[in-house]
PDB file as gemmi writes it, atoms N, CA and C in Angstrom:
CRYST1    1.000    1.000    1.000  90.00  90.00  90.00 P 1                      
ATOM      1  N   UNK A   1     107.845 256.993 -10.491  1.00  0.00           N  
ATOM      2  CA  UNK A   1     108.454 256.019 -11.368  1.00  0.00           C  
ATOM      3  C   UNK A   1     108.379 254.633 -10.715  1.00  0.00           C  
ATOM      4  N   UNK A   2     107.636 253.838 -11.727  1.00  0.00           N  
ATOM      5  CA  UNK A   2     107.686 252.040 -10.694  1.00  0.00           C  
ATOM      6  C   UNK A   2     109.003 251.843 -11.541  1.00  0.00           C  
ATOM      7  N   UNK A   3     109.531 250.389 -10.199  1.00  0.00           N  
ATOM      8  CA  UNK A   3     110.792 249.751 -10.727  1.00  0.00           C  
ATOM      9  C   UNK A   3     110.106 248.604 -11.376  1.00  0.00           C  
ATOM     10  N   UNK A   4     111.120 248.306 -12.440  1.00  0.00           N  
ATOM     11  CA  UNK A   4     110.613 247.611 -13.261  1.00  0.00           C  
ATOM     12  C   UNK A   4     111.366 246.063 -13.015  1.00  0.00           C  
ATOM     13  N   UNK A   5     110.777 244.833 -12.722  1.00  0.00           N  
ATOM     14  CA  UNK A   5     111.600 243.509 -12.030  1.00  0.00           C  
ATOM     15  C   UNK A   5     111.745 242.774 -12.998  1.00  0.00           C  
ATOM     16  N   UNK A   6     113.107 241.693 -13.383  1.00  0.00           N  
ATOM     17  CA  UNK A   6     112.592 241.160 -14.035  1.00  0.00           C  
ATOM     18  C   UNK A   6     112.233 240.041 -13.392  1.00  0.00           C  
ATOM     19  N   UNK A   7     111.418 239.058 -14.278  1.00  0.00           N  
ATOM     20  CA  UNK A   7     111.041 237.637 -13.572  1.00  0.00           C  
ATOM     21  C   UNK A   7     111.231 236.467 -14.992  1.00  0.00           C  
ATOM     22  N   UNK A   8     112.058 235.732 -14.262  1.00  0.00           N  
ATOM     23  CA  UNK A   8     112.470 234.709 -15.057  1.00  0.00           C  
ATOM     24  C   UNK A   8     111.487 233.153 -14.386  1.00  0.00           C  
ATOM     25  N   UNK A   9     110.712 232.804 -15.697  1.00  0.00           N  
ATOM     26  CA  UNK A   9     109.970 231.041 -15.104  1.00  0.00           C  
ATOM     27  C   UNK A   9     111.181 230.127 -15.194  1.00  0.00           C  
ATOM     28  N   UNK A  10     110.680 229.301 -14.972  1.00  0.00           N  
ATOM     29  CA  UNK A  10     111.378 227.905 -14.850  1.00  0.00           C  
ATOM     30  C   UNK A  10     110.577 226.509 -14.724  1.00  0.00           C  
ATOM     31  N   UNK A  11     110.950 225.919 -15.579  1.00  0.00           N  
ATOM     32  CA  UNK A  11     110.072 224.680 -15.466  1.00  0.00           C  
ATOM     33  C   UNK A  11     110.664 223.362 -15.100  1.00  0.00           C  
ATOM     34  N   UNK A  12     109.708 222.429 -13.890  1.00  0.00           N  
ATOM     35  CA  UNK A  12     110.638 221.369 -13.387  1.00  0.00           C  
ATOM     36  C   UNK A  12     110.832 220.481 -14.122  1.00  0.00           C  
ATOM     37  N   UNK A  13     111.882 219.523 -14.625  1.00  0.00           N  
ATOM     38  CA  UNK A  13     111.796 218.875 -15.349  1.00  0.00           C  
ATOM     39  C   UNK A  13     111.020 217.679 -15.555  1.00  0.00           C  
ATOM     40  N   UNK A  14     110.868 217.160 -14.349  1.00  0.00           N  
ATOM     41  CA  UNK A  14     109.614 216.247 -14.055  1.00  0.00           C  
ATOM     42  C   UNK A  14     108.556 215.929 -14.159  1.00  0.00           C  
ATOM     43  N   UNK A  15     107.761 216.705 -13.152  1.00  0.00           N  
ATOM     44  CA  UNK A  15     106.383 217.048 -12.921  1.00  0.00           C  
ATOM     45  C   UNK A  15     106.010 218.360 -13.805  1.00  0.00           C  
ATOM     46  N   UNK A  16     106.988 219.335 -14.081  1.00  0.00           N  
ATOM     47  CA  UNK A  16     105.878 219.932 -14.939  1.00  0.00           C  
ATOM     48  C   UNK A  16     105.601 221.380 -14.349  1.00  0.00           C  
ATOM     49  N   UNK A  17     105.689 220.825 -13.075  1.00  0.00           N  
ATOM     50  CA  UNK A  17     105.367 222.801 -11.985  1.00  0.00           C  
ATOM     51  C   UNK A  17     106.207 223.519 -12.674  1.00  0.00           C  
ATOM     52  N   UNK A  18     105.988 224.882 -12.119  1.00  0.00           N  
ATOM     53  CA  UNK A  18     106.848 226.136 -12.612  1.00  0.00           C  
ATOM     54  C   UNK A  18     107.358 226.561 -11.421  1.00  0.00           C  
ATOM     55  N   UNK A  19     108.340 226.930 -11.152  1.00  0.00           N  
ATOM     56  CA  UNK A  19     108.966 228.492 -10.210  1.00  0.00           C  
ATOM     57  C   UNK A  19     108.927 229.735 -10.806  1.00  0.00           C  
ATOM     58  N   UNK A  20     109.825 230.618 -10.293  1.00  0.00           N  
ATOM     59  CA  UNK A  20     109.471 232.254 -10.020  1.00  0.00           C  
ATOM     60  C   UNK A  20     110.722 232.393  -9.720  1.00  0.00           C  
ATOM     61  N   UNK A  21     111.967 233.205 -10.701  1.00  0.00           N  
ATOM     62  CA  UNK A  21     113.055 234.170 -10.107  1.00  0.00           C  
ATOM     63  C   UNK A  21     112.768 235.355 -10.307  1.00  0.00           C  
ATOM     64  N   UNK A  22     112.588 236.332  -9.513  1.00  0.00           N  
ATOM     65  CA  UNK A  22     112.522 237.489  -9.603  1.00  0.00           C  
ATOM     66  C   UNK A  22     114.325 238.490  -9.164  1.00  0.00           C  
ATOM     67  N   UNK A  23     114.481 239.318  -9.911  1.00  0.00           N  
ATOM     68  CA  UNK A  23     115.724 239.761  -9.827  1.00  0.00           C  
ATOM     69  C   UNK A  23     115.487 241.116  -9.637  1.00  0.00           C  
ATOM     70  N   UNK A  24     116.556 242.008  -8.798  1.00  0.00           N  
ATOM     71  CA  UNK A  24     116.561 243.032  -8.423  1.00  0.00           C  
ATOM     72  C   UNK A  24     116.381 244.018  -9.882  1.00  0.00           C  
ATOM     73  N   UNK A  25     115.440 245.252  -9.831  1.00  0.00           N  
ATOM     74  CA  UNK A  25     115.714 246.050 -11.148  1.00  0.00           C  
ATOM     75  C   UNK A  25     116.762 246.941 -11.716  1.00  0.00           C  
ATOM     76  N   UNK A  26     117.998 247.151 -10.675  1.00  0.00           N  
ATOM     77  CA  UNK A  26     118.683 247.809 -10.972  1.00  0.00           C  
ATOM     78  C   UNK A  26     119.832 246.460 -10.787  1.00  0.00           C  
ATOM     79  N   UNK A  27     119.750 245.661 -11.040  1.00  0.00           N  
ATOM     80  CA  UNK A  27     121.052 244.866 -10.922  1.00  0.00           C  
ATOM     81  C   UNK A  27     120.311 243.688 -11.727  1.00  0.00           C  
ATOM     82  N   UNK A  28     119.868 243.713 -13.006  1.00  0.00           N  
ATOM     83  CA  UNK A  28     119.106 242.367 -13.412  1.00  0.00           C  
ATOM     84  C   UNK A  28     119.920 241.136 -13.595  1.00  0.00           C  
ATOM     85  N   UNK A  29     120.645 241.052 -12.950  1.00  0.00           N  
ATOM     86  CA  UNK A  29     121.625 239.506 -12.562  1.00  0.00           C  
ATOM     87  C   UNK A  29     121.616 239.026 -11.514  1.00  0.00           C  
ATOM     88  N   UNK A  30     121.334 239.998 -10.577  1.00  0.00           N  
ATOM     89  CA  UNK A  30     121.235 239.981  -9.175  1.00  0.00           C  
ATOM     90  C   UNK A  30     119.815 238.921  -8.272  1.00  0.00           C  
ATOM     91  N   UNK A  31     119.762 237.980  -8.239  1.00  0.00           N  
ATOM     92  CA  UNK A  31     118.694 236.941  -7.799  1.00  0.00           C  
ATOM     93  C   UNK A  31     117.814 237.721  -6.548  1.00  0.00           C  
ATOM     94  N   UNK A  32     116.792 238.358  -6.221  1.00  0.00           N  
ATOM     95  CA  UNK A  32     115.968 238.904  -4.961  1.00  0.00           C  
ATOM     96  C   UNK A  32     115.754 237.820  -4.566  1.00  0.00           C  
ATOM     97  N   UNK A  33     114.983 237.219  -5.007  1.00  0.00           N  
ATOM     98  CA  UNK A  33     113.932 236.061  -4.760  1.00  0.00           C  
ATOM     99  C   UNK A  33     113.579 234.771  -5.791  1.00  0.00           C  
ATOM    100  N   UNK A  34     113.312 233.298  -5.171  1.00  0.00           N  
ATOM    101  CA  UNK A  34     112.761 232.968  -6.130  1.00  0.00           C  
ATOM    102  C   UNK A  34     111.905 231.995  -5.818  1.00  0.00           C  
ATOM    103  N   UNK A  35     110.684 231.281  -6.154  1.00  0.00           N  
ATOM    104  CA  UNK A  35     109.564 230.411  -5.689  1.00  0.00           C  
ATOM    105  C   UNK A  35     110.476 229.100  -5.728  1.00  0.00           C  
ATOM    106  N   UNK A  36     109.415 228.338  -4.992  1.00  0.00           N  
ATOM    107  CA  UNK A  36     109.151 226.731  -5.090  1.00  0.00           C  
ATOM    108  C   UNK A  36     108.610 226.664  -6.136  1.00  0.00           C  
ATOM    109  N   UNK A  37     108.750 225.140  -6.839  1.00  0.00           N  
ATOM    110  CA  UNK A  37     107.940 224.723  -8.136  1.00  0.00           C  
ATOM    111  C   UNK A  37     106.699 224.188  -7.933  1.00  0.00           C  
ATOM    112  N   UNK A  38     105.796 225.505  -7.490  1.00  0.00           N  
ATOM    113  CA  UNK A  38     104.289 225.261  -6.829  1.00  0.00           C  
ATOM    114  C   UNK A  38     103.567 225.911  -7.801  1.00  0.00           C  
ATOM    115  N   UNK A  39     103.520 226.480  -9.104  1.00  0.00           N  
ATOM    116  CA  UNK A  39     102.794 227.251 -10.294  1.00  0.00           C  
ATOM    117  C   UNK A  39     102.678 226.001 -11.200  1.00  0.00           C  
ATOM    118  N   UNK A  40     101.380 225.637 -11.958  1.00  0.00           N  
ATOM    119  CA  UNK A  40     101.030 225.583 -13.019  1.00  0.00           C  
ATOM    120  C   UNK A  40     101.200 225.750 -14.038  1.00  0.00           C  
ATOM    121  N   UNK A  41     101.217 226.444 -14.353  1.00  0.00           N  
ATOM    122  CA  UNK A  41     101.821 227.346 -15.808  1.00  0.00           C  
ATOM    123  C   UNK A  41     102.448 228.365 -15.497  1.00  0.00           C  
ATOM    124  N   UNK A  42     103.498 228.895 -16.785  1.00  0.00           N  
ATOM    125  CA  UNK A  42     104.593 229.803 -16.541  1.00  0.00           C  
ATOM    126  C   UNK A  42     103.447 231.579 -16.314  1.00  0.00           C  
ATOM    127  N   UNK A  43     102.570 231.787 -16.940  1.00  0.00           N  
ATOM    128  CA  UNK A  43     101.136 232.459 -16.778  1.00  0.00           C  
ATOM    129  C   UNK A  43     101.073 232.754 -15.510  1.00  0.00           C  
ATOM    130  N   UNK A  44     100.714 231.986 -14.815  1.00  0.00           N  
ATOM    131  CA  UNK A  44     100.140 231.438 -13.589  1.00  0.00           C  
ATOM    132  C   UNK A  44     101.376 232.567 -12.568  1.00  0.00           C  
ATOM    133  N   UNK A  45     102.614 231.980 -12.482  1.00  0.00           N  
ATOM    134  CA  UNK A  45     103.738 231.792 -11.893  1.00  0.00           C  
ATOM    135  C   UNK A  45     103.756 233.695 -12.196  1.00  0.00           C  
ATOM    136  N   UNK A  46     104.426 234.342 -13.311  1.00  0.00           N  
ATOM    137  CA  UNK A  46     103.861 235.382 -13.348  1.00  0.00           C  
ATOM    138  C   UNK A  46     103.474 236.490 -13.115  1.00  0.00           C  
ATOM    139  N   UNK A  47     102.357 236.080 -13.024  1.00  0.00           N  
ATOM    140  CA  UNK A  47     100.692 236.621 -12.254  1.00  0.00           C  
ATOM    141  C   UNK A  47     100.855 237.084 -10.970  1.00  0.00           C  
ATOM    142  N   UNK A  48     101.004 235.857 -10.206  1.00  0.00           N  
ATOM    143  CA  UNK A  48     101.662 235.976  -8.873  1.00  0.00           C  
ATOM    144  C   UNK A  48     102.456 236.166  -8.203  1.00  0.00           C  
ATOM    145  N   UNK A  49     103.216 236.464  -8.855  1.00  0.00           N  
ATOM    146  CA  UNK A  49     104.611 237.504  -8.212  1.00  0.00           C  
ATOM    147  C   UNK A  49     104.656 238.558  -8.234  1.00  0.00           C  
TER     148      UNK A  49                                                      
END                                                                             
């Protein structure tokens, strides 16, 4: 069985980059991790996590 993550984008208001929250799968409120606003598109951002 894979765990299933969720991942929430975010877009800077500025410039335009994206981040990456990724949240634990059994606690989807729970913050694991989350990027710098170094992605392109929310696609992009994603992809790579």
């Amino acid at each position: 069985m894979m765990a299933s993550f969720k991942i929430e984008t975010l877009s800077h208001p500025t410039n335009g980059l994206v981040a990456a929250n990724i949240y634990y799968p059994t606690d989807p409120s729970t913050l694991l991790v989350g990027t710098d606003y170094i992605y392109r598109s929310h696609e992009e951002a994603e992809g790579e996590t």
